[in-house]
C-alpha atoms as an extended CHARMM CRD file, in Angstrom:
* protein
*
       262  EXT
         1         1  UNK       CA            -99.2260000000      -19.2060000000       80.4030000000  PROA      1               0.0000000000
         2         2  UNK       CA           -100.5820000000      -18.1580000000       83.7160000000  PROA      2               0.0000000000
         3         3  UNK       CA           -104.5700000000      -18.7670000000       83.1310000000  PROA      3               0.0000000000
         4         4  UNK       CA           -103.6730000000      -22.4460000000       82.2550000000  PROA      4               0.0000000000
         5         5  UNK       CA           -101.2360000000      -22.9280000000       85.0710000000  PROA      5               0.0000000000
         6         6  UNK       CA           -104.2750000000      -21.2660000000       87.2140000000  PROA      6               0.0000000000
         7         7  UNK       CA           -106.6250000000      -23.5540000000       85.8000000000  PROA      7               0.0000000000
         8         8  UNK       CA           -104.5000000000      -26.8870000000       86.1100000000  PROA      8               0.0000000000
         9         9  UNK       CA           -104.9640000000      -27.4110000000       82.1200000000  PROA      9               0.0000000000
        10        10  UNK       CA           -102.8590000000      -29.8390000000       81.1420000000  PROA      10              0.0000000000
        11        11  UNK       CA           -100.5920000000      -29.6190000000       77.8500000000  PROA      11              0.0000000000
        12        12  UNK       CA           -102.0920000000      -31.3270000000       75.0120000000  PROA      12              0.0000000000
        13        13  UNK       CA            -99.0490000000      -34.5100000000       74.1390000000  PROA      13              0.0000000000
        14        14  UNK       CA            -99.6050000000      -33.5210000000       70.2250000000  PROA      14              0.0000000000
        15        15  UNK       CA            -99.0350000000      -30.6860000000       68.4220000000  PROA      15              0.0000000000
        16        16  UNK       CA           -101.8760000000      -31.5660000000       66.3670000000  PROA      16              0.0000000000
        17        17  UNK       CA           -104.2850000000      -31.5200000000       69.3520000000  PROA      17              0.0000000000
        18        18  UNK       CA           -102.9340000000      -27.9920000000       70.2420000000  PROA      18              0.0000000000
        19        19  UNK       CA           -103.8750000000      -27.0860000000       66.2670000000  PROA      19              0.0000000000
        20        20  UNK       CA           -107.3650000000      -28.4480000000       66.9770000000  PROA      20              0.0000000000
        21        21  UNK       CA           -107.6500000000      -26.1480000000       70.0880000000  PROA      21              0.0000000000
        22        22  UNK       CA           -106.6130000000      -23.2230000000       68.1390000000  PROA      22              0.0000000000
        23        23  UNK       CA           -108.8210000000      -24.0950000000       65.3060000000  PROA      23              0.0000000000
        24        24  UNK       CA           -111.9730000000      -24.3060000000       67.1850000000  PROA      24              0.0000000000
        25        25  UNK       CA           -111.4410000000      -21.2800000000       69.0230000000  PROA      25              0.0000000000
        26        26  UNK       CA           -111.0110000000      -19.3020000000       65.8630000000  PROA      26              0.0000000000
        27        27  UNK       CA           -113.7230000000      -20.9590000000       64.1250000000  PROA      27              0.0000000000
        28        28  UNK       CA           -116.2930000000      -20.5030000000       66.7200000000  PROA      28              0.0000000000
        29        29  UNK       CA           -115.0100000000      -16.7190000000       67.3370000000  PROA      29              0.0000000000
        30        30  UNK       CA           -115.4040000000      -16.1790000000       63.3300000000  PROA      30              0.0000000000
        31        31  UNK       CA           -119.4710000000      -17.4590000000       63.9830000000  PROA      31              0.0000000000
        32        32  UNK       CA           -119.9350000000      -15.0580000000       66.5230000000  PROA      32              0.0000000000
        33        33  UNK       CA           -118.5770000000      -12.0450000000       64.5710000000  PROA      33              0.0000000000
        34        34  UNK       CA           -120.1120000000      -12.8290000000       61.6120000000  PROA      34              0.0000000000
        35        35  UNK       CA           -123.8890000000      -12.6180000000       63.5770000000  PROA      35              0.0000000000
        36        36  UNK       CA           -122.3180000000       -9.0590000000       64.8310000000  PROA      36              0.0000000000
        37        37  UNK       CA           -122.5200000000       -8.1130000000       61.2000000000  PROA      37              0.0000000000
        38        38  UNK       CA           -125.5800000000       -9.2090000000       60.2650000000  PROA      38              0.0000000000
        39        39  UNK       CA           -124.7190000000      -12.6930000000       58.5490000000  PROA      39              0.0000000000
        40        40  UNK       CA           -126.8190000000      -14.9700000000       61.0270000000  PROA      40              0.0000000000
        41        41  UNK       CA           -127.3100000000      -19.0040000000       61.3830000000  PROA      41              0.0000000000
        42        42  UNK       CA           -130.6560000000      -18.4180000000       60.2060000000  PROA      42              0.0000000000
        43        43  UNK       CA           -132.9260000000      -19.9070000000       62.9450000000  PROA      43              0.0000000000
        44        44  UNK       CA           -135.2250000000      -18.4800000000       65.7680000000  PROA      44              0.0000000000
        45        45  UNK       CA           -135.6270000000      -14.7250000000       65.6700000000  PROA      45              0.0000000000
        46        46  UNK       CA           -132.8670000000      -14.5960000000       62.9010000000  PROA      46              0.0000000000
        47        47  UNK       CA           -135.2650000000      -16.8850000000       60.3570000000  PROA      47              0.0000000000
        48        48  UNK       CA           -135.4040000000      -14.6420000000       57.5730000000  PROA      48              0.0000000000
        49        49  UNK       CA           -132.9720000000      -11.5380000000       59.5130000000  PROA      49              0.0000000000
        50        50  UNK       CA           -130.4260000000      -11.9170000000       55.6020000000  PROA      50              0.0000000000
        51        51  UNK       CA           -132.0380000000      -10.2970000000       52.8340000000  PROA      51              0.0000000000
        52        52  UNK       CA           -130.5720000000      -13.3080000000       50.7820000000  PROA      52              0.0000000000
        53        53  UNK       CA           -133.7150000000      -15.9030000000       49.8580000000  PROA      53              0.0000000000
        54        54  UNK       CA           -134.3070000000      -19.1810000000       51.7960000000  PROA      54              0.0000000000
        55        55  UNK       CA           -134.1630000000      -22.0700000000       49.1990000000  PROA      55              0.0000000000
        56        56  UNK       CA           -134.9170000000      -24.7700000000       51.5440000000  PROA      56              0.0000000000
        57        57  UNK       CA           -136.1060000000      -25.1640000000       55.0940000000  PROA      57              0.0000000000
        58        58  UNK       CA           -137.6640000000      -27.2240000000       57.6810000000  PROA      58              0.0000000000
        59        59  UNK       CA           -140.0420000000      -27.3590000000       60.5030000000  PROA      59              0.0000000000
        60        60  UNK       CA           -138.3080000000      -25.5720000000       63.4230000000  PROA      60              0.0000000000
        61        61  UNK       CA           -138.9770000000      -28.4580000000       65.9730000000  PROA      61              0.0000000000
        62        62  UNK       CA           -137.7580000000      -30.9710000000       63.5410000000  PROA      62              0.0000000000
        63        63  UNK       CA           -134.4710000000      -29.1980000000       62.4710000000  PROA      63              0.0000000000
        64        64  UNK       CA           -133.7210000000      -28.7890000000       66.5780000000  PROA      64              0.0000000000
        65        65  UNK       CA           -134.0080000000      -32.2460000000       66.7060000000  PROA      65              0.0000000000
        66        66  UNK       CA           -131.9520000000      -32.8820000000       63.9120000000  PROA      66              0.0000000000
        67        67  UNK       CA           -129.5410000000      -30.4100000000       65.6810000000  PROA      67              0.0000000000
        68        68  UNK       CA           -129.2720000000      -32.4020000000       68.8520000000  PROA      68              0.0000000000
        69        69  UNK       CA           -129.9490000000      -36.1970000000       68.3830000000  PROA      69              0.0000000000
        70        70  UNK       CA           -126.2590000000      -37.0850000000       66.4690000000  PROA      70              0.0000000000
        71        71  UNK       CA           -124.0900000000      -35.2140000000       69.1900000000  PROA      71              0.0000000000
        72        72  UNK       CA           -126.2810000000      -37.0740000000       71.9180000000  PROA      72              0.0000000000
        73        73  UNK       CA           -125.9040000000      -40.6200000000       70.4160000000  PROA      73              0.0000000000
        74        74  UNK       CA           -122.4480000000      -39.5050000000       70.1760000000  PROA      74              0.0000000000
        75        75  UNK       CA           -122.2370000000      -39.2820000000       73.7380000000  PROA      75              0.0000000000
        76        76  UNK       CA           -124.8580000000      -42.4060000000       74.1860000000  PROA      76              0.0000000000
        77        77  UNK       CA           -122.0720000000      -44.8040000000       72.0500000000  PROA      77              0.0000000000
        78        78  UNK       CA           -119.2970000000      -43.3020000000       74.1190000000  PROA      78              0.0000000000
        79        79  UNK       CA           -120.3570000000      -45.3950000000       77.1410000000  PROA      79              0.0000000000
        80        80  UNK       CA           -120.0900000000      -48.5540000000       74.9800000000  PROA      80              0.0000000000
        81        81  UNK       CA           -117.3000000000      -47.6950000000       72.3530000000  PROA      81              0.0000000000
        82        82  UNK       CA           -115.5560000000      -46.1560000000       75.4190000000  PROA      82              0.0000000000
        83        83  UNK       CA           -116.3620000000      -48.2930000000       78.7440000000  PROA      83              0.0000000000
        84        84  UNK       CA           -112.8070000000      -48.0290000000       80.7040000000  PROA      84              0.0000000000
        85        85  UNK       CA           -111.3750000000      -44.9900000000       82.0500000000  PROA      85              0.0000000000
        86        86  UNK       CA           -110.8050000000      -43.2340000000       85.2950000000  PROA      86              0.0000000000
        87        87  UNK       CA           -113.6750000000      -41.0440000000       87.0560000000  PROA      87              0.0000000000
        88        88  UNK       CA           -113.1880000000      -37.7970000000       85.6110000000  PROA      88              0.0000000000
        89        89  UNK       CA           -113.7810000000      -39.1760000000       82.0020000000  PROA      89              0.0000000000
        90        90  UNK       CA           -116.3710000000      -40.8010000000       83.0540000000  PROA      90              0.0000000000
        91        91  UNK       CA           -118.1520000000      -38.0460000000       84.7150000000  PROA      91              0.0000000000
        92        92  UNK       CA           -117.2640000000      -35.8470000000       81.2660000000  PROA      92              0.0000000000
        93        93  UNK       CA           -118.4940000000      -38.2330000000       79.2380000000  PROA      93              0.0000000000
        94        94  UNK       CA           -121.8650000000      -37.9880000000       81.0270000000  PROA      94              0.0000000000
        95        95  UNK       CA           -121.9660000000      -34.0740000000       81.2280000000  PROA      95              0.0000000000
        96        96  UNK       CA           -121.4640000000      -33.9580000000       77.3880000000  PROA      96              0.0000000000
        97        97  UNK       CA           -124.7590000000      -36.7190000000       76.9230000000  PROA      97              0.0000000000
        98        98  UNK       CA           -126.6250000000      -35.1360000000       79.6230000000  PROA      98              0.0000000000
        99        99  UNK       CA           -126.4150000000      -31.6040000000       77.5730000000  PROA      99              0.0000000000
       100       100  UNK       CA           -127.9320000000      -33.0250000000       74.9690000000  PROA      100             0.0000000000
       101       101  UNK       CA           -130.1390000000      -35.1870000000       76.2520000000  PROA      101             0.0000000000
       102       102  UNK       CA           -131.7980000000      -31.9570000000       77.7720000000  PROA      102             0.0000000000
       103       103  UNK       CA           -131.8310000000      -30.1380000000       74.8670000000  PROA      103             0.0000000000
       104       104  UNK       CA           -133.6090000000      -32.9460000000       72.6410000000  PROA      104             0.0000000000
       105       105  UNK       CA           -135.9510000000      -33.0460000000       76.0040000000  PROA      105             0.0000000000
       106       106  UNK       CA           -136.1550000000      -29.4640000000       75.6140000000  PROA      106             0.0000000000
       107       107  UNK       CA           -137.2500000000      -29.5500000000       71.9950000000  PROA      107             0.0000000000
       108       108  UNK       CA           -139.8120000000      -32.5670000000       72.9650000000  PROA      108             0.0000000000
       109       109  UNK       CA           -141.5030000000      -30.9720000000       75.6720000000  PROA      109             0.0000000000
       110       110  UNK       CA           -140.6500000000      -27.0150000000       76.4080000000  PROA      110             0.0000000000
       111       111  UNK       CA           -140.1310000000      -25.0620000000       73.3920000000  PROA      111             0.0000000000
       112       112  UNK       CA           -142.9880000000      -24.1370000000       71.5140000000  PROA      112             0.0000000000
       113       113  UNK       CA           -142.3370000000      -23.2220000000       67.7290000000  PROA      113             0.0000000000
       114       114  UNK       CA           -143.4830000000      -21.6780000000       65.0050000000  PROA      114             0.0000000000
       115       115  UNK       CA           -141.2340000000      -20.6250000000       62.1300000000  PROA      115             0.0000000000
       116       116  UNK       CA           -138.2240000000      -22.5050000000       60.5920000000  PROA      116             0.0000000000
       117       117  UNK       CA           -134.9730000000      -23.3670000000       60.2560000000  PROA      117             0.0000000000
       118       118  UNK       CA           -132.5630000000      -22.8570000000       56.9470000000  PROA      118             0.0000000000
       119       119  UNK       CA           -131.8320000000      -25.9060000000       55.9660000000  PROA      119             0.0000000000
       120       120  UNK       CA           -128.2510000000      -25.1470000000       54.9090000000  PROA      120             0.0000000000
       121       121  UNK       CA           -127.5950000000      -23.5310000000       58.9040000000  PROA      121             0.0000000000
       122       122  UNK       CA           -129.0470000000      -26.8720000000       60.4660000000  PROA      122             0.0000000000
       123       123  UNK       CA           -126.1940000000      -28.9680000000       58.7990000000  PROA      123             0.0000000000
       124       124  UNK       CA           -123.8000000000      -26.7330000000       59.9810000000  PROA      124             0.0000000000
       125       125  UNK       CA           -124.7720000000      -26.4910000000       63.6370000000  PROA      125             0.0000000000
       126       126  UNK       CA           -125.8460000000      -29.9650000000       63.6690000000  PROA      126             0.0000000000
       127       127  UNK       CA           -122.0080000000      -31.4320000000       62.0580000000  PROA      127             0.0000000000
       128       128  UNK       CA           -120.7980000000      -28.5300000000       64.6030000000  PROA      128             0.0000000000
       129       129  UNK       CA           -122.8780000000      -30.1270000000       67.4980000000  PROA      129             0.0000000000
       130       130  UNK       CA           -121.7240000000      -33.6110000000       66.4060000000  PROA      130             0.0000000000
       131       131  UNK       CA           -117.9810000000      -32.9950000000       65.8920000000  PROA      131             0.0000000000
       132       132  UNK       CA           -118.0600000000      -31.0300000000       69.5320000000  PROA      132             0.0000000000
       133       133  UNK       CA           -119.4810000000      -34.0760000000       71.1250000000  PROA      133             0.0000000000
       134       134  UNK       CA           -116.7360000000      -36.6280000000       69.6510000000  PROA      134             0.0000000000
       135       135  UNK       CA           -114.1350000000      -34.1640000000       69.9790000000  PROA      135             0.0000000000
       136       136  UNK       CA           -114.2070000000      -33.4290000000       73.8190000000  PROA      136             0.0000000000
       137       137  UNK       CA           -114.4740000000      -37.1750000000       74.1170000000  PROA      137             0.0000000000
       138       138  UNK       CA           -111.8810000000      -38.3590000000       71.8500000000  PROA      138             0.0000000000
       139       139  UNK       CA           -109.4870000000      -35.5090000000       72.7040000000  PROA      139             0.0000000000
       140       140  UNK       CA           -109.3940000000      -36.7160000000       76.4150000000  PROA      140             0.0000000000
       141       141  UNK       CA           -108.9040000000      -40.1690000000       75.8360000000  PROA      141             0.0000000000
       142       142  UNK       CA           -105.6580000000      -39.0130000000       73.9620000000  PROA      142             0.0000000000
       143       143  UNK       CA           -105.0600000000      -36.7800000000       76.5960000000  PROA      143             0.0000000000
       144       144  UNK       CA           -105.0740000000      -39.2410000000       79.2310000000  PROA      144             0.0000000000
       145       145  UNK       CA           -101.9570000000      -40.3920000000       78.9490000000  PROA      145             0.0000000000
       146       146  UNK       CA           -100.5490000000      -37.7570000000       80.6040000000  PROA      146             0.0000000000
       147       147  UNK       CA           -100.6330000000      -36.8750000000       84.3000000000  PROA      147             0.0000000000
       148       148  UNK       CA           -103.3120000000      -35.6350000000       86.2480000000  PROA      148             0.0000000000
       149       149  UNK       CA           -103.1740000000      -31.9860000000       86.8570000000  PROA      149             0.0000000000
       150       150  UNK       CA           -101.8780000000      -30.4340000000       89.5800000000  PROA      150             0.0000000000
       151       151  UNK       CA           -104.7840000000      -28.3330000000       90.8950000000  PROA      151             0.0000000000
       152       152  UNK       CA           -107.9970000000      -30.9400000000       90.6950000000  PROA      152             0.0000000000
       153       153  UNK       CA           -110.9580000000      -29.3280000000       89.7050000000  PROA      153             0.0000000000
       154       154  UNK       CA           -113.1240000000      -31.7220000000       88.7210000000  PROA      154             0.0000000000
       155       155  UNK       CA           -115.9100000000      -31.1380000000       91.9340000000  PROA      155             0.0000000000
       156       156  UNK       CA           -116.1380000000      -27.7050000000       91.3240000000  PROA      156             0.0000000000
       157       157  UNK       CA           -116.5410000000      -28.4210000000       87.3260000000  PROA      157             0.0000000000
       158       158  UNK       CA           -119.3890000000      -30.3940000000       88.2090000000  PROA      158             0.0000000000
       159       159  UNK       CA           -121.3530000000      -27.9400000000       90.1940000000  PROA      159             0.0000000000
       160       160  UNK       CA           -121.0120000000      -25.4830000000       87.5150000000  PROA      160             0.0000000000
       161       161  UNK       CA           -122.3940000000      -27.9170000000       85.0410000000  PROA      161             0.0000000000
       162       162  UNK       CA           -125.4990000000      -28.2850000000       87.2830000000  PROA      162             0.0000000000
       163       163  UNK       CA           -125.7930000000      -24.6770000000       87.9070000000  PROA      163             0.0000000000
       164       164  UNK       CA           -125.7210000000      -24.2310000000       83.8410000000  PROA      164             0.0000000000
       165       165  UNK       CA           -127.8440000000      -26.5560000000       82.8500000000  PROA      165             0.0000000000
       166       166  UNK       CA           -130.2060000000      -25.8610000000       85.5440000000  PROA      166             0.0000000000
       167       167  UNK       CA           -130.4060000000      -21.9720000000       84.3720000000  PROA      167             0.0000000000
       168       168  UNK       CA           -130.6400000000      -22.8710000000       80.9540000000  PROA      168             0.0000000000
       169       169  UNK       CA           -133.8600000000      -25.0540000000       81.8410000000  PROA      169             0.0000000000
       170       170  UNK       CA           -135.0020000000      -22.3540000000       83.9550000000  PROA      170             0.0000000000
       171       171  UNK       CA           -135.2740000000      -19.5100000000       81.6900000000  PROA      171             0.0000000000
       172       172  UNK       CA           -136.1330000000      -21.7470000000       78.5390000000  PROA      172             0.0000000000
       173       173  UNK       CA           -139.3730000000      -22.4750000000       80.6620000000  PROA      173             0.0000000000
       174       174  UNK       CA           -139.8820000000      -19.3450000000       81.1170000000  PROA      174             0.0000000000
       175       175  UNK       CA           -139.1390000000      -18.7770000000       77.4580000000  PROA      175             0.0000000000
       176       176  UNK       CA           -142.0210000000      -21.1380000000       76.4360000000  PROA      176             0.0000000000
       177       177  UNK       CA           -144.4840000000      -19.5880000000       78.6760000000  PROA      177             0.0000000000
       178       178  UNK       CA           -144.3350000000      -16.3260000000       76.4460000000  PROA      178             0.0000000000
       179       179  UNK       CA           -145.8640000000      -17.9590000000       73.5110000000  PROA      179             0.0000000000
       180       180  UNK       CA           -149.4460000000      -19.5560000000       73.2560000000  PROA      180             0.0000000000
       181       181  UNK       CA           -149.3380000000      -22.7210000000       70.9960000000  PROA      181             0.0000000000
       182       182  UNK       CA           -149.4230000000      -21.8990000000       67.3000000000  PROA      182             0.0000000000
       183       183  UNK       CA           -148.7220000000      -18.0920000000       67.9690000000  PROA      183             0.0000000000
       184       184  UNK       CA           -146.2140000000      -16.2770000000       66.0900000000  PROA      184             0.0000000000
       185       185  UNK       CA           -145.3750000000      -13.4320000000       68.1360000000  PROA      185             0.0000000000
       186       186  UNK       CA           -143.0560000000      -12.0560000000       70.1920000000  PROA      186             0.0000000000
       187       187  UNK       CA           -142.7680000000      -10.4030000000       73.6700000000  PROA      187             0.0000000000
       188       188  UNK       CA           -139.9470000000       -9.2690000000       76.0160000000  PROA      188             0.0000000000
       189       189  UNK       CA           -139.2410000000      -12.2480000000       78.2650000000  PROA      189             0.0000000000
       190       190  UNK       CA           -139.9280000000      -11.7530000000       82.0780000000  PROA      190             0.0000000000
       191       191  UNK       CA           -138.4790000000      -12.9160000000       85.1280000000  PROA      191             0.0000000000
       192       192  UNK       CA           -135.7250000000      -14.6300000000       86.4940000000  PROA      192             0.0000000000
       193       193  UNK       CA           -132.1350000000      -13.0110000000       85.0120000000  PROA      193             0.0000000000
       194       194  UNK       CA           -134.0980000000      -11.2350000000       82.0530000000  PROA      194             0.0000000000
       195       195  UNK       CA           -135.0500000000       -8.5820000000       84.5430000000  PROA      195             0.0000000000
       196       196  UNK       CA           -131.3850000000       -7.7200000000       84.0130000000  PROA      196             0.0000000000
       197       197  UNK       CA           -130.1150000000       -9.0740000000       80.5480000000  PROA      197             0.0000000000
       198       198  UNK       CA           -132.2370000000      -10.4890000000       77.7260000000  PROA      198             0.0000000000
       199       199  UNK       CA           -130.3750000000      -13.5970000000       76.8260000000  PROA      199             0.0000000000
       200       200  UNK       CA           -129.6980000000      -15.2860000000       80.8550000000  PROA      200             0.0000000000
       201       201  UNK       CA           -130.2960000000      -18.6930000000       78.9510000000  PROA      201             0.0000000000
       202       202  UNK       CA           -126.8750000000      -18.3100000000       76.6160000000  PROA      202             0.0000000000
       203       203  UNK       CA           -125.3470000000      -16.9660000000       80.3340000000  PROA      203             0.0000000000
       204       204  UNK       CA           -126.0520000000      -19.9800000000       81.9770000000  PROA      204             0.0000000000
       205       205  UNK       CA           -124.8830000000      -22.4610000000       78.8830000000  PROA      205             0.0000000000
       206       206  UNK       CA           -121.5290000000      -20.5930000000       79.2340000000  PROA      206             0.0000000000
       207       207  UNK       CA           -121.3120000000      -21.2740000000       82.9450000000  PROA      207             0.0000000000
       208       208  UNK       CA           -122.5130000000      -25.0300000000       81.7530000000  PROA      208             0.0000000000
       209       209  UNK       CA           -119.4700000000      -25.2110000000       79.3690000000  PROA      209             0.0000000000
       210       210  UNK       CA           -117.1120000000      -24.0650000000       81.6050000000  PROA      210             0.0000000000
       211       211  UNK       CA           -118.2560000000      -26.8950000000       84.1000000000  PROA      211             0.0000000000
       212       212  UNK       CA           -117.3720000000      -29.4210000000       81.0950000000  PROA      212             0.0000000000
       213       213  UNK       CA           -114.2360000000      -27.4400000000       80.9850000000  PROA      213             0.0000000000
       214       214  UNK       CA           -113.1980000000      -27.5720000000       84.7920000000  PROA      214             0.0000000000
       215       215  UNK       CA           -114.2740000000      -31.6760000000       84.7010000000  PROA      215             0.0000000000
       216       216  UNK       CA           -112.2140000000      -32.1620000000       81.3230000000  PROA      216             0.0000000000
       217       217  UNK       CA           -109.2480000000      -30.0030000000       82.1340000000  PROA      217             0.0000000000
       218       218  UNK       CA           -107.4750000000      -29.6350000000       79.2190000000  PROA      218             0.0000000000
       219       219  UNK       CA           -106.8400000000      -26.9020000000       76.3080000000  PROA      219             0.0000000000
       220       220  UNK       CA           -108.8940000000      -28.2990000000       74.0820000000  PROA      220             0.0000000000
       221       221  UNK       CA           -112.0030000000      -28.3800000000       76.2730000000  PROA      221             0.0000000000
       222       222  UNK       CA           -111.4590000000      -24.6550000000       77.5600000000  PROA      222             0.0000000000
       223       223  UNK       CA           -110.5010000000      -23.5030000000       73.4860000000  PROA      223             0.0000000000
       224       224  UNK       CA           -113.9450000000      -24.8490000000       72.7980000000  PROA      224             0.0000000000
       225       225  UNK       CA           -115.2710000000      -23.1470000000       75.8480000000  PROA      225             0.0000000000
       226       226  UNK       CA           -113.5100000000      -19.5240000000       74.9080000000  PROA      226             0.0000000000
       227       227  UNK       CA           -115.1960000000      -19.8850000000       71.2580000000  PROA      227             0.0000000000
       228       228  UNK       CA           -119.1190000000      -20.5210000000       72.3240000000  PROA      228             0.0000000000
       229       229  UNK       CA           -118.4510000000      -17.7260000000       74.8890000000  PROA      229             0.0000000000
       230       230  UNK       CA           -117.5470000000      -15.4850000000       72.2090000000  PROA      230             0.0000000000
       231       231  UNK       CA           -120.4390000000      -17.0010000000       69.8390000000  PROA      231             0.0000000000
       232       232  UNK       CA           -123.0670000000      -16.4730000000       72.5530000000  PROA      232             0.0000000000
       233       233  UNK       CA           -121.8040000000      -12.9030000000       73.6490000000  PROA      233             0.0000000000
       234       234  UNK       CA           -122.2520000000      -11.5570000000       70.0130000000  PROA      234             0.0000000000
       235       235  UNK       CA           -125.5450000000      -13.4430000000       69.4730000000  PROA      235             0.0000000000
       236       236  UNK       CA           -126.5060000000      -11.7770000000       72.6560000000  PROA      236             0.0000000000
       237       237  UNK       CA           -125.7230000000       -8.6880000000       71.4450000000  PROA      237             0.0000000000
       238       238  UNK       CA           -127.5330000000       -8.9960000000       67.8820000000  PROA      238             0.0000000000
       239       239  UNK       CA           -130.6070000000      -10.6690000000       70.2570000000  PROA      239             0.0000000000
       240       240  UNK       CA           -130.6630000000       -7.2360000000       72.4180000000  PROA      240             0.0000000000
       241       241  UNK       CA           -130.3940000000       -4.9280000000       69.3250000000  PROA      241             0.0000000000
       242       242  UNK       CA           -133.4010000000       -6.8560000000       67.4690000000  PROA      242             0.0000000000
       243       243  UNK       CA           -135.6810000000       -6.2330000000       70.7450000000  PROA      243             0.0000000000
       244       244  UNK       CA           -134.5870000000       -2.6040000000       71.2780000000  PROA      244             0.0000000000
       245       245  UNK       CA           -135.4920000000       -2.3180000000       66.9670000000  PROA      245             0.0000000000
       246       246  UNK       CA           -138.7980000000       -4.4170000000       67.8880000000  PROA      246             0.0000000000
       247       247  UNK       CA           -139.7690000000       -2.7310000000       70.9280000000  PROA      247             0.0000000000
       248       248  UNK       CA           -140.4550000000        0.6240000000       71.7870000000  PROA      248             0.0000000000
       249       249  UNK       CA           -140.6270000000        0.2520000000       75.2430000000  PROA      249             0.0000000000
       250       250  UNK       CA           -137.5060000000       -2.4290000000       75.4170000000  PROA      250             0.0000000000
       251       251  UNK       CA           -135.7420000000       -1.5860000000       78.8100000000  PROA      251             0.0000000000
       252       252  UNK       CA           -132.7900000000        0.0010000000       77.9660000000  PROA      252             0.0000000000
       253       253  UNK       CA           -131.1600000000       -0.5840000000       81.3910000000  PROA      253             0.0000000000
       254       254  UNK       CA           -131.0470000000       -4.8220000000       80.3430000000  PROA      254             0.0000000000
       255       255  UNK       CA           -128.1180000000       -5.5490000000       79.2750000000  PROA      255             0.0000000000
       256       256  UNK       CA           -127.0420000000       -8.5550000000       76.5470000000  PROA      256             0.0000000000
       257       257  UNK       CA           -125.7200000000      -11.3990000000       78.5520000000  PROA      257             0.0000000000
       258       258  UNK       CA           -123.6480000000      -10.2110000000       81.5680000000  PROA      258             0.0000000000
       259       259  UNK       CA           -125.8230000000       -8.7040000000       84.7150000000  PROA      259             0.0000000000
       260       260  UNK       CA           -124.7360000000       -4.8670000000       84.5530000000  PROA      260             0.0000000000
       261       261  UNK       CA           -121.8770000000       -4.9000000000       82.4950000000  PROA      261             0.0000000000
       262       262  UNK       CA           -122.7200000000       -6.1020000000       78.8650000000  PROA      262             0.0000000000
């Protein structure tokens, strides 16, 4: 009880939206395990990581888009579906379709592909995107009826947001800059935070989250939160074993995700 009561998270009114919080903090906690022993979402560096065949697949560009697009519209009909509401909705609301809109941006005009996606781990982050989307949304609005927490913070939620996404941009640009167009290889990423850990970009989406977190206030928003942490940590992990197996001269001072520590 004393994180929340730190944090000012407010007590879900439902028992059911305490289940939900529970159940995506397993859920998402189960994905990251599973990529710690070996049994990936088969995309990016992780394509064709199972020894188990690929029956069907698509282009990598198109199955990112096909990842973003319904959890943005999601946030796009929110505005409409959704117009009343006080400021801190409002401004969640926005940092859930500005996420997306960046990524879908991202896939647009930064990324440069090569490979593809399994088909069968594109519906499942995509749903996953989509139901994460509605369910921060929805699960305030039924939250709402309760007070406004005692410690407010909203402001500092929304720096953190801007810090994330900003990083995230950052070192995805420098992510893109690695590969020519149409090349197929890899090399250790430079620069910025991957002088000290190889995956700075899932770092900074964590910090991003926990803005969405600090705006939202409530357990379902930091349950979700908790679980992509623990996700990204273990596909940082995996990420920083595959480049030390890849590389021979891999620094093996860079750590996974946190600066020094892990």
């Amino acid at each position: 009880m004393a994180i929340p009561m730190a944090l000012g998270i407010v007590s879900p009114p439902s028992l059911a939206l305490t289940a939900a919080s529970v159940l995506a903090l397993i859920s998402l906690s189960i994905l990251g395990l599973l990529e710690t022993r070996g049994i990936h979402l088969k995309y990016s560096k992780f394509f064709n990581a199972s020894s188990s065949s690929i029956s069907s697949k698509v282009p990598s560009r198109v199955g990112m888009f096909l990842l973003y697009t319904p959890a943005f519209l999601v946030g796009v009909a929110s505005f409409w579906l959704f117009p009343d509401g006080d400021l801190r909705f409002l401004l969640l609301k926005s940092a859930v379709t500005i996420h997306f809109f960046k990524r879908i941006f991202e896939v647009g005009f930064i990324h440069i592909y090569s490979g593809g996606m399994a088909l069968d781990s594109t519906i499942i982050i995509s749903v996953s995107y989509f139901f994460l989307s509605l369910s921060l949304i929805y699960t305030h609005i039924l939250n709402q009826q309760i007070p406004e927490p005692s410690i407010d913070l909203m402001y500092p939620g929304i720096v953190l947001f801007l810090i994330g996404i900003g990083g995230n941009f950052y070192h995805h640009y420098l992510l893109s800059k690695l590969r020519a167009k149409g090349g197929r290889d890899y090399k250790i990423p430079e620069g910025g935070l991957f002088e000290l850990v190889i995956c700075p970009h899932y770092l900074f989406e964590i910090l991003g989250f926990m803005g969405i977190s600090l705006v939202s206030q409530t357990l379902y928003s930091f349950s979700v939160t908790l679980g992509f942490a623990v996700y990204l940590v273990c596909r940082s992990y995996v990420t920083r074993r595959w480049y030390m197996s890849k590389f021979e001269d891999f620094p093996k001072e860079t750590k996974a995700i946190i600066p020094y520590v892990f």
